[in-house]
LUMFI-405971 format. One line per field, with one value per residue: residue number from 0; residue in one letter; x negated, y, z of N, C-alpha, C in turn. Coordinates in nm, 2 decimals, m for minus. Layout:
REM LUMFI-405971
torza <- NUM | ...
fivex <- A | ...
nx <- X | ...
ny <- Y | ...
nz <- Z | ...
cax <- X | ...
cay <- Y | ...
caz <- Z | ...
cx <- X | ...
cy <- Y | ...
cz <- Z | ...
//
This chain:
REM LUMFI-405971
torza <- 0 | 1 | 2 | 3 | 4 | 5 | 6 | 7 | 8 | 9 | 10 | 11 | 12 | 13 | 14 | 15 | 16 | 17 | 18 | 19 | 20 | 21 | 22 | 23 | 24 | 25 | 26 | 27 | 28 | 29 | 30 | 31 | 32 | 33 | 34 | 35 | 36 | 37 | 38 | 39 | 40 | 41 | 42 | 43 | 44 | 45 | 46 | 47 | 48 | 49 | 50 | 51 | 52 | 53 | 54 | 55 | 56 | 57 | 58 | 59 | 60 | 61 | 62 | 63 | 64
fivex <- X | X | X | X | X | X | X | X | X | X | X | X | X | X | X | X | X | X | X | X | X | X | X | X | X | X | X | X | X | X | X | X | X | X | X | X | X | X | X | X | X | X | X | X | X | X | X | X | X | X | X | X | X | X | X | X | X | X | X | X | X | X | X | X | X
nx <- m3.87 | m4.23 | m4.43 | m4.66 | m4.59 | m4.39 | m4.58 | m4.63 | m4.67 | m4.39 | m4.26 | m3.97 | m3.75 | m3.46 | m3.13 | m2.92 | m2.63 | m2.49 | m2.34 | m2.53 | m2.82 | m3.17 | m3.47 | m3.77 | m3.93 | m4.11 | m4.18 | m4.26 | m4.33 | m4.07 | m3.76 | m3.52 | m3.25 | m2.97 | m2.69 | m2.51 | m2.22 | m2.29 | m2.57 | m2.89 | m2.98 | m3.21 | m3.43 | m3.65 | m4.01 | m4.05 | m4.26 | m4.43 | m4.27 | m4.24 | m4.03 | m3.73 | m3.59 | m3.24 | m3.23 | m3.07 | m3.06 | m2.94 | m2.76 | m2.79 | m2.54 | m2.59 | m2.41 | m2.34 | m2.56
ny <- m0.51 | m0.52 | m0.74 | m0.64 | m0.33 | m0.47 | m0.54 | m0.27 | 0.01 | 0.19 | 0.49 | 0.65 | 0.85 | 0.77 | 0.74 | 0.66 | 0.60 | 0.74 | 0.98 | 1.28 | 1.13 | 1.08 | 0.90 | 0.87 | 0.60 | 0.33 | 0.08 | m0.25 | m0.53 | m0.57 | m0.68 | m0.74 | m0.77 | m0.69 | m0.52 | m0.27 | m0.01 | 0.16 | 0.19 | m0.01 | m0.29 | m0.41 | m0.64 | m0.57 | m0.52 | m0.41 | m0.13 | m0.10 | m0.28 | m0.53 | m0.60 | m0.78 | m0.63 | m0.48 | m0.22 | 0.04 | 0.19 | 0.46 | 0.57 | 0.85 | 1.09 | 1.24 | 1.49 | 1.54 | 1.75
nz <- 20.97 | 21.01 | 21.15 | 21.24 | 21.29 | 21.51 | 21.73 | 21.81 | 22.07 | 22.13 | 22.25 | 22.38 | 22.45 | 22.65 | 22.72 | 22.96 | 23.01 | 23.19 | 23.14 | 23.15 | 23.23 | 23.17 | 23.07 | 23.00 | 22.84 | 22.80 | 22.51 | 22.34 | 22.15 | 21.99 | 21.87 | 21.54 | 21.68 | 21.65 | 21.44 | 21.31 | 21.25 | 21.36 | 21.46 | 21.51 | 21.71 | 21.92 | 22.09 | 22.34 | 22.51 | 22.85 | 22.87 | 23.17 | 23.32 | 23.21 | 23.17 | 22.99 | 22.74 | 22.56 | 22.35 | 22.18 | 21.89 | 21.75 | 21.46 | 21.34 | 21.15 | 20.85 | 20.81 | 21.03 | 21.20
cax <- m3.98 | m4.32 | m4.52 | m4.75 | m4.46 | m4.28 | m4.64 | m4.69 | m4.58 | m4.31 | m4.22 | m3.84 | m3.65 | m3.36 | m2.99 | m2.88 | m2.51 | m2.44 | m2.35 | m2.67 | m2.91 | m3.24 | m3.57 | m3.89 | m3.92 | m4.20 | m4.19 | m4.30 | m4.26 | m3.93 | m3.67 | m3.37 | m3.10 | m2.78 | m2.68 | m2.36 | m2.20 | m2.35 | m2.69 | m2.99 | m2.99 | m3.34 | m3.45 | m3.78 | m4.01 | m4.05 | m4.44 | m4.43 | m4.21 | m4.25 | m3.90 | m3.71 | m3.44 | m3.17 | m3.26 | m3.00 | m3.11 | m2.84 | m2.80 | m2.75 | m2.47 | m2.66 | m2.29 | m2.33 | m2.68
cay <- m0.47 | m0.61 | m0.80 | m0.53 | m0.26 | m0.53 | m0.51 | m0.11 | 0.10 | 0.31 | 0.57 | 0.72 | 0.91 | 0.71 | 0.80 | 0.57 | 0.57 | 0.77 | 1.12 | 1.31 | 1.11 | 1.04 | 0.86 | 0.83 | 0.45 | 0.29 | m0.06 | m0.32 | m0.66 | m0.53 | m0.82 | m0.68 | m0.88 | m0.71 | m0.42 | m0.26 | 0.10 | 0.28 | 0.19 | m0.15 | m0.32 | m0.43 | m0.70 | m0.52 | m0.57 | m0.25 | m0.17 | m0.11 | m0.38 | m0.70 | m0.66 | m0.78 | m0.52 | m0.43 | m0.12 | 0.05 | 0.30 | 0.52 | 0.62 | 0.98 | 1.09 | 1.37 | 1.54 | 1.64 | 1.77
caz <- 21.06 | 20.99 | 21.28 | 21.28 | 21.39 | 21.62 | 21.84 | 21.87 | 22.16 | 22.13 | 22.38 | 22.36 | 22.54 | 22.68 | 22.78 | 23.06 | 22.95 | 23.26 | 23.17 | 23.07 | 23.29 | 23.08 | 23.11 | 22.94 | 22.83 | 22.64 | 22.54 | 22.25 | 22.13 | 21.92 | 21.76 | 21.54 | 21.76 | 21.63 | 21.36 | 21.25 | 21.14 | 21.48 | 21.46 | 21.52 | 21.84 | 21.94 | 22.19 | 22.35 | 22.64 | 22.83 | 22.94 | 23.25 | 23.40 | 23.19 | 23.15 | 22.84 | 22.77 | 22.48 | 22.27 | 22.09 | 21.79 | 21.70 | 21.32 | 21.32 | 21.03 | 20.87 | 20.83 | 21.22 | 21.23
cx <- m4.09 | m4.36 | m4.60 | m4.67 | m4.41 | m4.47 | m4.68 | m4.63 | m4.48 | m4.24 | m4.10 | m3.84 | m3.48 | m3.23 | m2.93 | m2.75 | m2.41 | m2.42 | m2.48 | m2.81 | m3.01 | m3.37 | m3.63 | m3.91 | m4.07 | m4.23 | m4.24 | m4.22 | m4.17 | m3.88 | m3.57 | m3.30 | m2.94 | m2.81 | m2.51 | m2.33 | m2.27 | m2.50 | m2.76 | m2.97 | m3.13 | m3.40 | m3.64 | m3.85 | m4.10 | m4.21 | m4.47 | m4.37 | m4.25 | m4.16 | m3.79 | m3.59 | m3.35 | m3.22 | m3.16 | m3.04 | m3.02 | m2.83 | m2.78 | m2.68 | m2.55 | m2.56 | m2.30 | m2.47 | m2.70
cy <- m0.57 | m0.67 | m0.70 | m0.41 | m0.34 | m0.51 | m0.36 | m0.07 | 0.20 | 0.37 | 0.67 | 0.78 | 0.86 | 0.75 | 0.65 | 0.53 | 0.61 | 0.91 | 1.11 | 1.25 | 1.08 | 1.00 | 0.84 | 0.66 | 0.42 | 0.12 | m0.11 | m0.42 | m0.62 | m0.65 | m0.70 | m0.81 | m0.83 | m0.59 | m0.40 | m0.09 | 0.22 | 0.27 | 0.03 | m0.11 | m0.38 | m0.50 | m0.64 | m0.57 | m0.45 | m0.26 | m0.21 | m0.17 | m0.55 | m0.68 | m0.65 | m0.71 | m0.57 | m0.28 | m0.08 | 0.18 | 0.33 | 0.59 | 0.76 | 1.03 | 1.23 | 1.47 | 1.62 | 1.65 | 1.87
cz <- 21.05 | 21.15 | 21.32 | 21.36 | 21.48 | 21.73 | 21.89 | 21.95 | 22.11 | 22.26 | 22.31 | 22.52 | 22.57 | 22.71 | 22.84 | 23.08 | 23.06 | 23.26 | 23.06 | 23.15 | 23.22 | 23.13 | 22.99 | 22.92 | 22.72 | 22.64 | 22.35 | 22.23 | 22.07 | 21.84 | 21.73 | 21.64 | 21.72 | 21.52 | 21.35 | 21.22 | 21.25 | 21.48 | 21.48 | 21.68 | 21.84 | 22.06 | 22.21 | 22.53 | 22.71 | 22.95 | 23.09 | 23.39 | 23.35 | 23.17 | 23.02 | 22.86 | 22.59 | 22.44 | 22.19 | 22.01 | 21.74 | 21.56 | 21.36 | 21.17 | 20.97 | 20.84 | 20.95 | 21.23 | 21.25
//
């Protein structure tokens, strides 16, 4: 991820790891911080709070699409 991608906004759509609960999120600043066979982890800092979070980006297998 260049410097130029780690400062743009991105706005997802989140899953809260409770059930199907979901929220609108949009944050910046993006670090990789972890990787492995499920997907990038992403240290970010989310707009509307200041607050530095965890990001997790899930690969999708294209097998189950």
């Amino acid at each position: 991820m260049s410097q130029k991608d780690a400062n743009k906004v991105v706005t997802v759509t989140a899953y809260l790891g409770q059930g199907d609960k979901s929220k609108e999120i949009s944050y910046t600043d993006t670090k990789v911080i972890g990787n492995g066979s499920f997907g990038v982890v992403y240290q970010a800092r989310l707009c509307d709070t200041d607050e530095i979070v965890a990001v997790k980006k899930v690969l999708q297998d294209r097998r189950f699409k």
